[in-house]
matplotlib code that plots the C-alpha trace (Angstrom):
import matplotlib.pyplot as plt

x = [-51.9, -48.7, -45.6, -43.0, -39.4, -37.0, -34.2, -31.5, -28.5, -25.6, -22.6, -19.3, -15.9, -14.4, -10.8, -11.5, -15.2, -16.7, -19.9, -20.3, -22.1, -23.4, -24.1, -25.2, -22.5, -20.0, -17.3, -14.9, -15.5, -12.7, -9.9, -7.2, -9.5, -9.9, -6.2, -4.8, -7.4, -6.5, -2.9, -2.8, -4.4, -1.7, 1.1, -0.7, -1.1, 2.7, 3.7, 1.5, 3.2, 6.9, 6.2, 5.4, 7.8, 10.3, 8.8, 9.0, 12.5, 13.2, 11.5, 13.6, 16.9, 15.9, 15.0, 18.0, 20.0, 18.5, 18.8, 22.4, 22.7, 22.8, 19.4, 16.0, 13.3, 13.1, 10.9, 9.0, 9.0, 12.7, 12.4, 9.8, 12.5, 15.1, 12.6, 10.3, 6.4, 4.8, 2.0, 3.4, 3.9, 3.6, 1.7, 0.4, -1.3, -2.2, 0.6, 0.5, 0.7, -1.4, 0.8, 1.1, 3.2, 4.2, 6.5, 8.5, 8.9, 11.1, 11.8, 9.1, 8.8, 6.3, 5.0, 2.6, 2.1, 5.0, 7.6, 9.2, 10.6, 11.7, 12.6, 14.3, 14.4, 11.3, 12.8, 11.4, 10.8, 12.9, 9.5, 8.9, 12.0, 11.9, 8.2, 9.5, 11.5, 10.9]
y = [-24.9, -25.6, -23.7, -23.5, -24.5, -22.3, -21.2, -20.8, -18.6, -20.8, -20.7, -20.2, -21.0, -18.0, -19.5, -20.9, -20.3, -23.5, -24.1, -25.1, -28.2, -29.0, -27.1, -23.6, -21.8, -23.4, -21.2, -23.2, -26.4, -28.4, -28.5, -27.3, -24.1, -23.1, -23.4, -21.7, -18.7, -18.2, -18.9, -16.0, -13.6, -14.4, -13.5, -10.4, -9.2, -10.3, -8.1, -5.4, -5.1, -5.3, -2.6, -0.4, -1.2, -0.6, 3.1, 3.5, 2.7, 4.9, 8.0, 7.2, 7.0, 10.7, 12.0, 10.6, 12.4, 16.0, 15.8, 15.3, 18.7, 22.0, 23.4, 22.8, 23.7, 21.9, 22.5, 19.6, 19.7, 19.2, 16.5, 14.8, 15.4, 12.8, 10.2, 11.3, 10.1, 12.4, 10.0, 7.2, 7.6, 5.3, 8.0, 11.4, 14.0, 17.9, 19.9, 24.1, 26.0, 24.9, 21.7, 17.9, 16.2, 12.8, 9.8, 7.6, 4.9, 6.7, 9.6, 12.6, 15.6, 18.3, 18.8, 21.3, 21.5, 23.3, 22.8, 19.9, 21.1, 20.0, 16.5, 14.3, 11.3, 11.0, 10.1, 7.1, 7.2, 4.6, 3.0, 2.8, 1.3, -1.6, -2.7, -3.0, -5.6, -9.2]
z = [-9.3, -11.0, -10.6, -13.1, -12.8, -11.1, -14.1, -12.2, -14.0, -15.5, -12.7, -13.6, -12.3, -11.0, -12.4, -15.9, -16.5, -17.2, -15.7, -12.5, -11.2, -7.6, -4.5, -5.1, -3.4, -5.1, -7.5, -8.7, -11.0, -9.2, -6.5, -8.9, -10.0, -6.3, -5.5, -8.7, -8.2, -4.2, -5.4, -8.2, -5.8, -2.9, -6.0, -6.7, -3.4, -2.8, -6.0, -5.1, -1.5, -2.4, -5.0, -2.3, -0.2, -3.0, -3.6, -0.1, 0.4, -2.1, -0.8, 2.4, 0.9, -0.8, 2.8, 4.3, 1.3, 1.8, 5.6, 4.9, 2.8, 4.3, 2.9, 4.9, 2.6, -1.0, -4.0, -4.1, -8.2, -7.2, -4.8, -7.1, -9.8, -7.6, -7.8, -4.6, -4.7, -2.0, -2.4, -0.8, 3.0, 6.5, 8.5, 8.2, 9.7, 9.5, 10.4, 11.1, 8.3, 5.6, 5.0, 6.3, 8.3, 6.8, 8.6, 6.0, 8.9, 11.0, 9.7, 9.9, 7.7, 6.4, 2.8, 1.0, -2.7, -3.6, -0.6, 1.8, 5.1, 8.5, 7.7, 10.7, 12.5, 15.1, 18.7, 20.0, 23.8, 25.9, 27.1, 23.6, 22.0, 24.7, 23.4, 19.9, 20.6, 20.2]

ax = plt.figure().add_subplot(projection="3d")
ax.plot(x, y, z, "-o")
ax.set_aspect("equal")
plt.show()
């Protein structure tokens, strides 16, 4: 009995898309190919991280600015309106109350749908501060 020929489906560089040739887990035609793909995808990655870090900075800089003022409970349509993307936090868990309690690095505060309240710095235990040292 005779079997037929295996067709195997055309490979193609996952960079430029020309076919590839040689061992079957191979995805990139060449040297070059592989490093410009694994090289794009460090720059994206790179991008996509400082852009977060730049909204997060900015969310700080607005909590620092209304702990400053004398009111403690903000619209959040308000807060939004400053520049504020209640979205974008470094911790957060449920809080009383129906709403979340969110950490911007260091500082702490609660949100619901329409409000932001309670916003300060979170004290860091002695024990604590002495570990985050280098």
């Amino acid at each position: 009995m005779y079997s037929l020929p295996r067709m195997e489906k055309e490979r193609r560089c996952l960079n430029c898309n020309s076919p590839i040739y040689g061992r079957p887990d191979k995805l990139f035609c060449s040297d070059r190919c592989r490093d410009n793909w694994h090289n794009i995808e460090k720059s994206l990655l790179r991008k996509s991280r400082s852009a977060i870090l730049g909204i997060l900075e900015k969310n700080y800089g607005i909590l620092i600015s209304l702990m400053k003022s004398e009111c403690r409970r903000w619209p959040l349509d308000l807060v939004e309106g400053l520049g504020f993307k209640s979205d974008y936090f470094t911790r957060i868990s449920s809080g009383k109350r129906g709403g979340m309690v969110c950490e911007c690095f260091n500082i702490r505060y609660c949100v619901s749908k329409t409000k932001i309240w309670d916003i300060g710095f979170i004290s860091i235990p002695l024990q604590d501060r002495r570990d985050l040292r280098l």
